[in-house]
C-alpha positions in Angstrom: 23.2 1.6 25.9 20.9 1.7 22.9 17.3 3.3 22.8 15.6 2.8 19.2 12.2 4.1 18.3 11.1 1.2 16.0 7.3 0.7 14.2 7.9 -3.2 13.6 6.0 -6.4 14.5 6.7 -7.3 17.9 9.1 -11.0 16.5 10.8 -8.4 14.7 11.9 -5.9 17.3 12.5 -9.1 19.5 15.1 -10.2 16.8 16.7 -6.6 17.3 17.0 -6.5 21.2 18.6 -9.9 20.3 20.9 -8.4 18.2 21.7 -6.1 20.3 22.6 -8.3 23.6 24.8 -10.4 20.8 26.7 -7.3 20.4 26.8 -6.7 24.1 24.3 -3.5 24.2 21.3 -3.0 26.6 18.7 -0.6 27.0 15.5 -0.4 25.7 13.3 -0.1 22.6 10.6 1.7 21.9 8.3 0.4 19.4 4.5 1.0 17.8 2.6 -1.3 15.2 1.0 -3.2 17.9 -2.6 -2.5 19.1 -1.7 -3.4 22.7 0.1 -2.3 25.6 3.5 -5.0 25.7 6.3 -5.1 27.8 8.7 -8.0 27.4 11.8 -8.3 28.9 14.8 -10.0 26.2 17.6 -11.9 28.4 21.1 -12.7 27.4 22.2 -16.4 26.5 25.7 -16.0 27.7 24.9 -16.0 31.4 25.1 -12.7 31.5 22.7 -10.2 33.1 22.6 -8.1 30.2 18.6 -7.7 28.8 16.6 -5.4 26.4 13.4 -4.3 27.3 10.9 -3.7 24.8 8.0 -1.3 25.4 4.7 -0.6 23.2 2.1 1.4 24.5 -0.8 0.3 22.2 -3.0 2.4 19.9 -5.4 5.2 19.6 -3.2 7.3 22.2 -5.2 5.6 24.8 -2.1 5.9 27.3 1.6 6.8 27.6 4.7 5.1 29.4 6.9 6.3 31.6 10.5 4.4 30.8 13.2 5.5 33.4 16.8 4.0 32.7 18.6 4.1 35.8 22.7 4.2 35.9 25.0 3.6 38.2 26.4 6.4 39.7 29.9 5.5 39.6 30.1 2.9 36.7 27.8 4.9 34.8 26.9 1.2 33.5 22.8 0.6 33.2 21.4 -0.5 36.4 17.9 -1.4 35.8 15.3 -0.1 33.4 11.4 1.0 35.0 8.6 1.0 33.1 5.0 2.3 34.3 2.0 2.7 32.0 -0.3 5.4 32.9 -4.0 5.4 31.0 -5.1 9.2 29.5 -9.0 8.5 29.8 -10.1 10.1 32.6 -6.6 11.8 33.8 -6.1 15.2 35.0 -3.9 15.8 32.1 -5.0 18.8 29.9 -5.1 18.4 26.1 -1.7 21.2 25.1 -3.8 24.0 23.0 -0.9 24.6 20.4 -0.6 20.7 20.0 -4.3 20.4 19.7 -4.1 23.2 17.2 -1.2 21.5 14.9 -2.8 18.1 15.1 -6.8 19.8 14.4 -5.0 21.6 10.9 -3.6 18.0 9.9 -6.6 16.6 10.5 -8.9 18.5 8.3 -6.3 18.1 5.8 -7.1 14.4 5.9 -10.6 14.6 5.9 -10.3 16.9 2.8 -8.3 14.2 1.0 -10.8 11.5 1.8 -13.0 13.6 -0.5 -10.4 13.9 -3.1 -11.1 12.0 -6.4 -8.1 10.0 -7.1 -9.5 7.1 -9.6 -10.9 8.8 -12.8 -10.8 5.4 -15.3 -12.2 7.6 -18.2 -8.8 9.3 -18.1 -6.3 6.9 -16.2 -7.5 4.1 -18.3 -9.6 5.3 -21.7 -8.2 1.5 -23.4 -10.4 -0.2 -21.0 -13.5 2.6 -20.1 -15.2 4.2 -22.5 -17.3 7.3 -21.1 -20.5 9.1 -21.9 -21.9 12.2 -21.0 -19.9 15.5 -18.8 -19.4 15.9 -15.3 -22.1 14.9 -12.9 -23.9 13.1 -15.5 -20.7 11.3 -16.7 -20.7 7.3 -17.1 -18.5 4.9 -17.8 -18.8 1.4 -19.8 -18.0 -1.2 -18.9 -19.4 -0.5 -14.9 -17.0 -0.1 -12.6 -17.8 -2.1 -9.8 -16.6 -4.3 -6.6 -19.6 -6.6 -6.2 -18.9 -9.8 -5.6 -15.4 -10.2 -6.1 -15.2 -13.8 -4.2 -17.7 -14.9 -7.1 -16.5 -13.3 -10.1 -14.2 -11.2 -12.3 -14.8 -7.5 -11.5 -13.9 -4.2 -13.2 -12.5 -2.6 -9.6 -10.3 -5.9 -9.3 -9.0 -5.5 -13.0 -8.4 -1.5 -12.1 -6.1 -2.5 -9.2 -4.2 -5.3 -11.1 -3.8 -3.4 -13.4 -2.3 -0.6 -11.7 -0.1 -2.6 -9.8 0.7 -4.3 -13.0 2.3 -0.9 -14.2 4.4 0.2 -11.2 5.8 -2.6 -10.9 6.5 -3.3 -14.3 5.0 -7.0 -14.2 3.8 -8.8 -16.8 0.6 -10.0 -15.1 -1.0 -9.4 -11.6 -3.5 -11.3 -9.7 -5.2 -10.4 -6.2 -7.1 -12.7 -4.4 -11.2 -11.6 -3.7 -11.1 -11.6 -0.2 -8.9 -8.2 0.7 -11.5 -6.3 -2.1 -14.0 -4.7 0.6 -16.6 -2.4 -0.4 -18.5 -4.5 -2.9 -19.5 -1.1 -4.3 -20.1 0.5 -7.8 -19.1 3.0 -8.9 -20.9 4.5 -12.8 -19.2 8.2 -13.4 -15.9 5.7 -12.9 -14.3 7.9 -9.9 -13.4 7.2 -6.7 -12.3 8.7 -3.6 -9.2 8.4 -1.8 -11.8 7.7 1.2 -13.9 4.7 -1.3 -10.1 3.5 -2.1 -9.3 2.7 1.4 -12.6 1.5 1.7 -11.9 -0.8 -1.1 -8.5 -1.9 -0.1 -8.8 -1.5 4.1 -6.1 -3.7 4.5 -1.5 -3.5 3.9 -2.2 -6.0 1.1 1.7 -6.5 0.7 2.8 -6.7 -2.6 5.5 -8.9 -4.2 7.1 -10.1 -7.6 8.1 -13.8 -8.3 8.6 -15.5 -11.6 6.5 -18.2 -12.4 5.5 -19.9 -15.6 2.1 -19.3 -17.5 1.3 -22.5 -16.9 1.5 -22.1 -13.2 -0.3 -19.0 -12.9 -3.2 -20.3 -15.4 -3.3 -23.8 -13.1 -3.6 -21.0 -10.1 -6.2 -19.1 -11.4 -8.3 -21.9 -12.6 -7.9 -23.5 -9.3 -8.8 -20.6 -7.1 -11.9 -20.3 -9.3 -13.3 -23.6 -8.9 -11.9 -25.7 -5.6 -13.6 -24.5 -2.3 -10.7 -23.3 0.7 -9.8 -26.5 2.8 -11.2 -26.3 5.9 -13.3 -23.4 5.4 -17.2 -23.7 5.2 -18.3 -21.9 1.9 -21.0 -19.4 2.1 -23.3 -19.7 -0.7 -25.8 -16.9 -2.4 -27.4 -16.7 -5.2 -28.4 -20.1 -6.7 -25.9 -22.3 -4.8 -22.6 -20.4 -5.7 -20.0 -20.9 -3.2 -18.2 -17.7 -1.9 -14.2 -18.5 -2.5 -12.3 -15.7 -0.2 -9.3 -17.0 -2.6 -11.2 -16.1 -6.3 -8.1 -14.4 -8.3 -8.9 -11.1 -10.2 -6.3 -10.4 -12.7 -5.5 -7.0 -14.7 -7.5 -6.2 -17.8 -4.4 -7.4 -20.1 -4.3 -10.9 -19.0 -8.0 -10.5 -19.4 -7.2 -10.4 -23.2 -4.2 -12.3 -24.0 -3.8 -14.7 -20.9 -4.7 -17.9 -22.8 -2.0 -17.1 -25.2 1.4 -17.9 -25.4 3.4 -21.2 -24.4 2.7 -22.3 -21.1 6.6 -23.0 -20.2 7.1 -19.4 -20.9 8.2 -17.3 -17.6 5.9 -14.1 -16.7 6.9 -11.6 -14.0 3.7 -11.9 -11.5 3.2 -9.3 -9.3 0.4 -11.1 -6.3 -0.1 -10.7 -2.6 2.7 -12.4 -0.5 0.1 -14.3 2.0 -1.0 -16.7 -1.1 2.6 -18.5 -1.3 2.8 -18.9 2.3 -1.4 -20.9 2.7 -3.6 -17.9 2.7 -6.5 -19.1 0.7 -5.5 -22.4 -0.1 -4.1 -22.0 -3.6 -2.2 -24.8 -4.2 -0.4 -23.7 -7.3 0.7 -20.5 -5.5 1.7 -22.9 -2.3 3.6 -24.7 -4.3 5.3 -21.8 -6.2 5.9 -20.6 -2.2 7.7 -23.4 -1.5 10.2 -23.8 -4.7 11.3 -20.1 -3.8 12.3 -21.2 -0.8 14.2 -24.1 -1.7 15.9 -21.9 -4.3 16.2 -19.0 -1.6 14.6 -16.6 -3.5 11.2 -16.5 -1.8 10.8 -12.3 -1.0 12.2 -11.1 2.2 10.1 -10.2 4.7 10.4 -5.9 4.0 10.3 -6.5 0.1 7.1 -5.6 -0.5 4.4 -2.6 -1.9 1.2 -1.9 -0.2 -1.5 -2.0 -3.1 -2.9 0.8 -2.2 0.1 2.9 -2.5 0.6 1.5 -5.7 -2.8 2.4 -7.0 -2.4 5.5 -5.9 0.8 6.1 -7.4 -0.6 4.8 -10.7 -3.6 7.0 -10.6 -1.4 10.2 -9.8 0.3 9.4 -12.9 -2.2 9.7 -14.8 -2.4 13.1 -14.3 1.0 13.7 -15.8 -0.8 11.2 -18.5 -3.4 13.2 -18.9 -1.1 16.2 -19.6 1.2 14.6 -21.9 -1.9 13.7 -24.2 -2.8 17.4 -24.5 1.0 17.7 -26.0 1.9 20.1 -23.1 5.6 20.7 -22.6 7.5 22.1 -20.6 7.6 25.9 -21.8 3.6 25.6 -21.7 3.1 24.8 -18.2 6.3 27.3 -16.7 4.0 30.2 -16.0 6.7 32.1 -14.5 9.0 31.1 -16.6 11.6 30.1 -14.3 13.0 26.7 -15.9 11.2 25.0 -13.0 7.6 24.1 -11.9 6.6 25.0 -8.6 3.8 23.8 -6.7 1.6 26.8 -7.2 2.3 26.6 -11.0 1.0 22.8 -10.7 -1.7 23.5 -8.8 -2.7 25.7 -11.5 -2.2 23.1 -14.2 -3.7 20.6 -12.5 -7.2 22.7 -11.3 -7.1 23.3 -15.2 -7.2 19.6 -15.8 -9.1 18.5 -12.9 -12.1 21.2 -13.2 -11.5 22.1 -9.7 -8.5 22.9 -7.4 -6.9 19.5 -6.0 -6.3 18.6 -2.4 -3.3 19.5 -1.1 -1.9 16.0 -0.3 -3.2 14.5 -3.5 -1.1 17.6 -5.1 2.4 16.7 -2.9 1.3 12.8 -4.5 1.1 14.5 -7.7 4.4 16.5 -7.7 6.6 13.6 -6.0 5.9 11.5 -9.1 8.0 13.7 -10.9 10.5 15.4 -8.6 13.0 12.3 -8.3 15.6 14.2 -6.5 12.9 15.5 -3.9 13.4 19.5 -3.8 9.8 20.1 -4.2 10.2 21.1 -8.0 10.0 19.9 -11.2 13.1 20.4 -14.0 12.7 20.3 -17.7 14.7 16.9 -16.9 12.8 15.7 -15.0 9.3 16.0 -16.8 10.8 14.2 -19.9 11.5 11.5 -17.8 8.0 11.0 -16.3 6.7 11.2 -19.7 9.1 8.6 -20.9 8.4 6.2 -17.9 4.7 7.0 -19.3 5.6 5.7 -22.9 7.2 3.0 -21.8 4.4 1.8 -19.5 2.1 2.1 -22.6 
């Protein structure tokens, strides 16, 4: 008898409990990721009475299960598995003061980060921003801004490619208009971790595939001009049509994209959903389906969330940041120790920051660095992030 605690799409976790009766194992799994209440019962196809059950209780807390397995009690074998769903709102249950307490503390961590600046372009991207002015009177050229980014080319779209770009070590990176949100602006060039999720609401899941520049100029071009199939186009401001599938690309391609042979392969770093029909780009269709044919279309857990990317980006900037005030090691071990701890980073990074940094956005900003996760950071292990640094420059 097997009980896994899965967070996977419902298909997926059937294709487990399918595995599992091909191995002949029952029981039960209990899984997440949906938004609804499910309970689906897998059979066996050997004509046995072997089955999985498969149990979600929805989101938000709203209720609990109650899963009894029942065995035998001679065989000791599984004899049937009971499941009863019980809605909170409105129960006699009690909300547990010490749980409350824990979960209240986690929560205002949250909401502090949602304040926490985690964009600064001035810094995190000085070759593309130029600012003027200090602090609260600080702006940056060119604007950064969201509006519009099923119309046009816009600074926030560039930002992210751009980011993602440098994780991933692409050469180029396009994302399609529609999962860009907030249509916002932004002129002292910061943004919140709250605006970022704002801005990118969505787990815009983020692949690599090879193409040619060709290809990905033909795609560009096309999802800037042809209107989606089957999808009425909205239209504003003197008869423009609103394309959900408008590609923004990173502020390099910006440059240099109309250069180079066009039978010369690129890395492309792009949203998944575009090679399988989201949108209606044909060129990326097409690219969809020649991965497939040549089986190397991405599997369906190799991906990055975009946000987390961005994040990650941004985060290291602040390494960036220090590495262009020459600061080594010896300079920011306070103690002295041969390690930096989180207190002597926090220090650092109020010092760079002009005020003290969230907590989380500081455990973002130390696991950039610490590669072999003890919560510090070695003389080793700073040259390294500097180097991956100078290399991504």
């Amino acid at each position: 008898v097997l009980v896994p605690m899965t967070h996977q799409s419902l298909s997926r976790d059937i294709d487990l409990a399918r595995h599992m009766l091909k191995r002949g194992l029952t029981g039960v799994i209990l899984g997440g990721h949906e938004h609804e209440r499910i309970h689906e019962r897998i059979t066996a196809d050997d004509g046995s009475d072997n089955y999985v059950d498969i149990v979600k209780t929805g989101q938000d807390a709203e209720r609990c299960s109650v899963v009894d397995l029942v065995f035998d009690g001679i065989s000791r074998e599984l004899r049937t598995v009971e499941v009863n769903f019980e809605e909170l709102a409105g129960s006699s249950y009690e909300d547990d003061g010490e749980v409350l307490r824990i979960a209240n503390k986690h929560l205002k961590r949250l909401n502090d980060m949602e304040n926490s600046v985690v964009v600064d372009v001035g810094s995190q991207l000085s070759s593309y921003f130029t600012t003027e002015g200090q602090a609260e009177e600080q702006i940056v050229t060119p604007l950064l801004s969201s509006e519009r980014a099923r119309f046009q080319q816009t600074t926030v779209g560039a930002l992210f490619c751009q980011a993602i770009k440098t994780e991933l070590e692409t050469d180029v990176c396009i994302i399609n208009g529609a999962p860009i949100k907030a249509s916002s602006s932004y002129p002292d060039g910061t943004m919140s971790h709250g605006q970022l999720k704002e801005e990118l609401p969505f787990p815009l899941k983020m692949v690599v595939v090879e193409m040619t520049r060709g290809r990905l100029q033909e795609a560009i071009g096309y999802s800037r001009t042809h209107i989606e199939e089957g999808k009425g186009a909205s239209v504003a401001n003197g008869q423009q049509p609103e394309r959900r599938g408008y590609l923004q690309t990173d502020f390099d391609w910006q440059a240099d994209g109309d250069k180079g042979r066009g039978d010369e392969k690129l890395l492309v770093a792009l949203p998944r959903n575009l090679m399988s029909g989201f949108c209606k780009i044909r060129p990326l269709m097409e690219v969809g389906e020649e991965l497939k044919a040549a089986g190397k279309y991405p599997e369906k857990d190799d991906y990055m969330k975009a946000i987390d990317l961005v994040i990650r980006f941004c985060c290291k900037g602040r390494w960036a940041a220090l590495m262009e005030l020459d600061m080594k090691f010896d300079d920011l071990d306070l103690n002295n120790d041969g390690r930096l701890d989180k207190q002597e980073i926090n220090i650092i990074m109020t010092m760079l920051l002009g005020k003290e940094p969230d907590d989380i956005l500081l455990d973002e900003i130390i696991a950039i660095a610490d590669t072999n996760g003890d919560g510090h950071i070695s003389r080793e292990e700073l040259d390294q992030v500097y180097e991956r640094i100078r290399s991504s420059n």
